[in-house]
N, C-alpha and C positions, 0 to 999 in steps of 0.2 A: 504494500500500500504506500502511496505519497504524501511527503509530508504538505500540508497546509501548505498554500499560498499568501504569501503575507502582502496584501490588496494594498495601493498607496496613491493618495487622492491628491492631485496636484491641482493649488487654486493657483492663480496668474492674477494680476493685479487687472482690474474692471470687470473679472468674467468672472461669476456666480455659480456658474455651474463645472465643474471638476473635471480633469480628465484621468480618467482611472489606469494605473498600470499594475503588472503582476508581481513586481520588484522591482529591487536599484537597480537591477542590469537592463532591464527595459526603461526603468525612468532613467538612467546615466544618459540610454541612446537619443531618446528624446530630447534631454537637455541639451544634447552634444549637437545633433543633427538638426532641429527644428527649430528650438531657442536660441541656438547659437550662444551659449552658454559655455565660459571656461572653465578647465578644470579645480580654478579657486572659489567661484562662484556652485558650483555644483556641490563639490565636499563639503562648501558651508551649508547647503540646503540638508543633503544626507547628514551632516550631523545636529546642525542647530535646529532645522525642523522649518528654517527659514532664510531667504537672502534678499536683500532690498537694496537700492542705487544705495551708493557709489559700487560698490561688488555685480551687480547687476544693472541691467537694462531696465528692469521693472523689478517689482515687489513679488515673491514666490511665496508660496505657504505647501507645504508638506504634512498629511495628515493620514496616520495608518486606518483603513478602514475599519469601522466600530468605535475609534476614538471620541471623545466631546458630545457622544449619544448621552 
């Protein structure tokens, strides 16, 4: 059997609604490829739960699904 998928809910500064991935290695790519997001700006998100200008282009928020329920 597989272990649980640990679900992670990325807000983007103006948008409301989340876009969901299945782990950091799917949110890394995303970050990397579609936000254009560096590798300091990333690692602060993965760890601090969040990354906002000067580190970024916009304001991120990081949230494991079930969290703030």
């Amino acid at each position: 059997m597989s272990a649980a998928l640990s679900w992670l809910d990325l807000y983007v500064e103006g948008d409301t609604h989340p876009r969901r991935f299945d782990g950091p290695a799917a949110l890394r790519q995303y970050l990397s490829k579609v936000e254009r997001l560096g590798e300091e700006s990333i690692m602060a998100l993965l760890s601090d739960g969040q990354v906002a200008p000067p580190l970024s282009r916009r304001q991120y928020r990081l949230q494991a699904l079930g969290e703030g329920e």
